[in-house]
N, C-alpha and C positions, 0 to 999 in steps of 0.2 A: 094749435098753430099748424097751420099747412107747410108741409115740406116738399120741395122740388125734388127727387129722387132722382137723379142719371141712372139709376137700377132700373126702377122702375118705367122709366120713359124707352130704354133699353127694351125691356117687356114686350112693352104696349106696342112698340115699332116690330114689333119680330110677328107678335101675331096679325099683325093688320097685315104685314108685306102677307102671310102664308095664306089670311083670308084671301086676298085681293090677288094674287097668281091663283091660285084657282076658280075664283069668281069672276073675274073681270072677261078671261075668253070666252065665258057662256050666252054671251051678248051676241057674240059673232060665229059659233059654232056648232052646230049640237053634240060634235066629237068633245071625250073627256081631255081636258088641257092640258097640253104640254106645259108644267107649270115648271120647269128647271132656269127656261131661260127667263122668263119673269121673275123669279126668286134672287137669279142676281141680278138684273135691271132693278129692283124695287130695293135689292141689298142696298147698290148702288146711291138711289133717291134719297131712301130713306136717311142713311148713315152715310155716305161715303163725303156729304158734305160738312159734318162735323168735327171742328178744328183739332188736330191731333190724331180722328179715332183710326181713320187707315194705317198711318204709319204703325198705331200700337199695334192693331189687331192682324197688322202684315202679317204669310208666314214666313218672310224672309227675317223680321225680328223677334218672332215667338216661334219658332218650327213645331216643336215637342207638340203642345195644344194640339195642333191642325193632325201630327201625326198620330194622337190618338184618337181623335173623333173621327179622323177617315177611316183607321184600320178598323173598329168598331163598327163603321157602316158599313164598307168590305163585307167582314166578317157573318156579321147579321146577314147580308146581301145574298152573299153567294151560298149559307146553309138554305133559305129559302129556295134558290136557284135550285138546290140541287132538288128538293122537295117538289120542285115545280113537273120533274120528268116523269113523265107515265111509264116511258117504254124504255128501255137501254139495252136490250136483248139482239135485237137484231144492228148486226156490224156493221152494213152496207149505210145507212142513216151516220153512222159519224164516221162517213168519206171526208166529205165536205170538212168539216169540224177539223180533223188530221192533218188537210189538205194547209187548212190558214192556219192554225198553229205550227205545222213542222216549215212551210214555206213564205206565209204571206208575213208571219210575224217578222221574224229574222230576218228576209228582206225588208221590212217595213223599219228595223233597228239599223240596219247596213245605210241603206238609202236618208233616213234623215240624220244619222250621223256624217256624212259624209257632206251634205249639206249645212249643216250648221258647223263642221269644222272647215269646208273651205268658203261656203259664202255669207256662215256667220262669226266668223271670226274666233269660234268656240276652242278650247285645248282638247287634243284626244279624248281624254276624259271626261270633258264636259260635253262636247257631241255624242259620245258613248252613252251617257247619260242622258241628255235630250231624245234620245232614241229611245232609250229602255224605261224610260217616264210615258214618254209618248204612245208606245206600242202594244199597251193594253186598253181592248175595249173596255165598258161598262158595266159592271152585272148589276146594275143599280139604275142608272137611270134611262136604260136601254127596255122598259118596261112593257112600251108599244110595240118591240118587234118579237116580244120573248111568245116562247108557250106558254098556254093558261095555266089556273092554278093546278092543284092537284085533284084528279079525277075528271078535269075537264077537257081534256085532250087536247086537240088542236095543235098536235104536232107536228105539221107540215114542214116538211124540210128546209124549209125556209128558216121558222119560227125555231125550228129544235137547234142548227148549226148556230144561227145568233145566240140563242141561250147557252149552250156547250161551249160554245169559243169564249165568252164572256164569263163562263165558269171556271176555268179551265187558267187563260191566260193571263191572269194578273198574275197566277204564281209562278208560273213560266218565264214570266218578265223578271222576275228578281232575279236570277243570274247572271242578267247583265247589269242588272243595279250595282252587285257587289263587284261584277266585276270592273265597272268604272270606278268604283272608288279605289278596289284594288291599284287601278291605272293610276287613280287619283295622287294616294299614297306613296305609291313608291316610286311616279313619274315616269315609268318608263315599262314595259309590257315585257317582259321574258319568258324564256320558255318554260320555266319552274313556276310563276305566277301563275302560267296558262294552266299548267297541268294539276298545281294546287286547285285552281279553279273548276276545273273541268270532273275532279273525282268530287271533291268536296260539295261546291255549290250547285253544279248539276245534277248530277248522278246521287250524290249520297243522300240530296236536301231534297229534291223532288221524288226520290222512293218512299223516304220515309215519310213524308208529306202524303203521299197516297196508301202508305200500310195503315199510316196511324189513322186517315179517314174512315176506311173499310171497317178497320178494326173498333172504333167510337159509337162508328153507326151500327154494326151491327149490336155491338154490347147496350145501346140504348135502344132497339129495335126489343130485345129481349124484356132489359127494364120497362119499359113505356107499355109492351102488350101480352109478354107472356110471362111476368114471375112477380106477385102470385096470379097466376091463370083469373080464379073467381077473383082477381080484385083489384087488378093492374091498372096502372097510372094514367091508363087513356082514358078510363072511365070517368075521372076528375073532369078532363074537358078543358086544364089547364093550358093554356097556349106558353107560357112562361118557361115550359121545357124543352122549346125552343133554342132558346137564348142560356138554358142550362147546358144544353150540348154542344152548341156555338162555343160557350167560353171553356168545356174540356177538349171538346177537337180541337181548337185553337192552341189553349193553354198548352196541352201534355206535347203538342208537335215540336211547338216552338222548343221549349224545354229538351225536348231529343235535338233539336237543331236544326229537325226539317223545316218545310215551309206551311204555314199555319194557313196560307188562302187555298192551298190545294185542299187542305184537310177539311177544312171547311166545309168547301163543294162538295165532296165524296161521301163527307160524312152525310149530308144532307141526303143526297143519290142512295147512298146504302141504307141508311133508315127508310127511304121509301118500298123498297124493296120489300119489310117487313110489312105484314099484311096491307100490301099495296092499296086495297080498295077500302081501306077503315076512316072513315070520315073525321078521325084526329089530325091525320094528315093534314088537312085543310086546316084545322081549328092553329096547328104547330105553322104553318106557314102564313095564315094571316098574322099571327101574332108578330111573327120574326118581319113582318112585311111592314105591321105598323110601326117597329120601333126603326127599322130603316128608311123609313116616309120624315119620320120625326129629326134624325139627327141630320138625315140628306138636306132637309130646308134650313136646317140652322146652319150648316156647312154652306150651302149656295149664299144663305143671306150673306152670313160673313164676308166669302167672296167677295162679294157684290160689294159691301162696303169697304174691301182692303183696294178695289180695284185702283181709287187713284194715286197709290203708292204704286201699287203692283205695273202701272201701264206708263210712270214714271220714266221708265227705260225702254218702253216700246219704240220701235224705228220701224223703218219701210221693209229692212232685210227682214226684222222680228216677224213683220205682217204676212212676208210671202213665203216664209217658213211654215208657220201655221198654215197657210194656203194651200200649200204643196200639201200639207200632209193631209188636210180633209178633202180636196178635189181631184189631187192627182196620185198621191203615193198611196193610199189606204186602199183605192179603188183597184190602183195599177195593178197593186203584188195581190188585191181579194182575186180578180181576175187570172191572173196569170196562175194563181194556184190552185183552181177551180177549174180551170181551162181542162176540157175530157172527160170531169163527171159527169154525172147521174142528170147533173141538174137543166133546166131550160134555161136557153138563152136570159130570159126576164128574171127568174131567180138569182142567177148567176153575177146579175147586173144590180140585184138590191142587197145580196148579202154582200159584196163588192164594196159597196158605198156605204153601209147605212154600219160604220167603226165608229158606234160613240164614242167621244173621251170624257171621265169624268173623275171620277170619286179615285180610281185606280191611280191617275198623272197628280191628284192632289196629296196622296197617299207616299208616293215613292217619290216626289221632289220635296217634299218636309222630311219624309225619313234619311234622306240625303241631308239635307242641312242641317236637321242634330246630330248626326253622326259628323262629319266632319269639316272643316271653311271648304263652302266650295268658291273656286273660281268663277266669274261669271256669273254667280249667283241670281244677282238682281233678272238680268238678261233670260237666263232661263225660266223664272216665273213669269217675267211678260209675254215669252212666249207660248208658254205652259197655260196660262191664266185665258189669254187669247183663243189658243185655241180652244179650251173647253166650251168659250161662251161663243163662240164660232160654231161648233158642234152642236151643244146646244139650243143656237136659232136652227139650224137649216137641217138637224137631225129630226128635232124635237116638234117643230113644227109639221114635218113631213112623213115622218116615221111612219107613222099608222095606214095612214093613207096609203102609199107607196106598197109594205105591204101587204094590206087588201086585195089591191089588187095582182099582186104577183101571186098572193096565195088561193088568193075567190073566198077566202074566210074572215069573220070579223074579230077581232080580238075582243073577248069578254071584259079581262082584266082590268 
């Protein structure tokens, strides 16, 4: 007897959406497809008309899910990331990089907080939060602008500050995560919150988040190629050790209480450093690449189908919030903190503009919602949800291209 499976048809719709975002642009381009925004346009098609399925698979009704599949792809994301770097030796290359983290970011969190608290109606702490959701780029689906793999170089300052800042800044951003719930919680901002904040969540969480990376990677740098000498683990050719070192730099940070996305990256960064030019490298970074290819499209489909819950509370202020921040604020504070480097005019104007949001904004507004009721809730995923697929079209589509030609290189990747 034939059975209708909702499992199954579940399935069969997730791989056809994956086939068809990557097949269907080849029609129209011989560039490899921006297939992010397609994944949730076809989330969308496919599922988001199915009676009930949005509502369940919301993350405004299920947070937990969403924030473990992001943190997961993060995590996988950014250990690649950091595999991805040839060079880290010379200082003058992460100008640029210092420049948007220490200024474009934190303006970029001032600036849409202050907007969604006076023209979106949001509490302190919910603009606090729209800002510190909002304010990391992508190490994940920002693929077109990054450096190549490992051993491939093509790290034009362009290519390296995208990848760097994108490494770097998701765990940067959690300070101000906690610090809005902090606001959240106790309603009102003092100066003992501030200072608990300020030793704890920055300083104590972000060092230890870079000891414990230096320190993972290099003790796997050891294991993987030099103990025992004649017989070491590179020689397997296993890419799965990858994702073994992702989940202890992760794991042991969190556990100390630092922040597990910085560890991540460093860890990644610092294991390359061990015989830099060993062709495991590559074998350890496509692996960790494919399993973040994999969960990234099941994350976008999803999306794609939560969307018409999620765009439920969308409004006109929602729409020009998102606007602001991929047309004018991202660009405004990329420039203004850039303003005097190294870089040419045309550089300066694509690392400026081209702040994917993705996997990062999906990551810290669920990890928000299972931790505690937020106010505004709904409000903030429509605009969160918005912009990523905002980002998405006019990133995703352009990224490569853009640039090409600001680098004169073609991206391999």
């Amino acid at each position: 007897m034939f059975e209708f499976s909702s499992y199954h048809v579940l399935l069969a719709g997730l791989g056809l959406a994956i086939v068809l975002a990557y097949w269907l642009p080849r029609f129209f381009s011989g560039r490899e497809p921006a297939a992010s925004a397609l994944l949730i346009g076809l989330g969308w098609l496919l599922f988001g008309w199915i009676d009930g399925m949005p509502e369940a698979i919301s993350p405004i009704s299920a947070p937990k899910p969403w924030e473990i599949v992001s943190e997961l792809c993060l995590i996988v994301g950014l250990f690649g990331v950091g595999l991805r770097i040839d060079q880290v030796a010379r200082l003058p290359q992460w100008g640029p990089t210092v420049r948007l983290l220490a200024i474009a970011m934190p303006l970029t969190i001032v600036a849409l907080a202050a907007i969604g608290w006076q023209a979106g109606g949001l509490t302190l702490a919910g603009a606090l939060l729209l800002g510190s959701v909002l304010s990391p780029t992508d190490p994940v689906l920002a693929g077109d602008v990054q450096v190549g793999r490992p051993t491939e170089g093509g790290e034009h300052p362009v290519r390296f500050t995208l990848t760097t800042e994108a490494g770097l800044n998701d765990g940067l951003a959690f300070p101000f995560v906690h610090l809005s719930l902090a606001i959240g919680a106790a309603s009102v901002l003092t100066p003992e919150l501030f200072g608990v904040w300020a030793a704890r969540d920055v300083a104590y969480r972000i060092v230890v988040g870079a000891l414990c990376g230096i320190a993972v990677g290099w003790l796997l740098g050891k294991v993987l190629f030099h103990v025992p000498r004649e017989n070491a683990l590179a020689k397997t050719e296993a890419g799965v050790f990858a994702l073994a070192g992702v989940f202890i730099a992760y794991g042991l940070t969190e556990l100390a209480e630092g922040y597990g996305f910085i560890a991540a990256f460093v860890a990644g960064v610092r294991l390359r450093r061990t015989e830099s030019d060993h062709a495991f490298h590559v074998r350890l970074h496509d692996f960790s690449e494919t399993v973040e290819h994999a969960l990234t499209a099941m994350l976008l489909i999803g999306l794609g189908a939560a969307m018409p819950a999620l765009m439920k509370t969308l409004d006109m202020t929602s729409v020009l919030i998102a606007t602001a921040l991929v047309l004018v604020v991202r660009p405004a504070t990329g420039l203004l903190s850039l303003a005097g480097s190294r870089m040419r005019r045309r550089e300066r104007l694509v690392v400026a503009f081209y702040g994917v949001r993705g996997m990062g904004s999906i990551y810290y507004l669920s990890y928000a919602g299972s931790h505690m009721e937020l106010t505004n809730e709904a409000q903030l995923w429509a605009i969160t949800a918005f912009t990523i697929l905002m980002s998405t079209v006019l990133h995703g589509f352009s990224a490569a291209f853009a640039v090409e030609r600001a680098t004169g290189e073609k991206q391999t990747d």
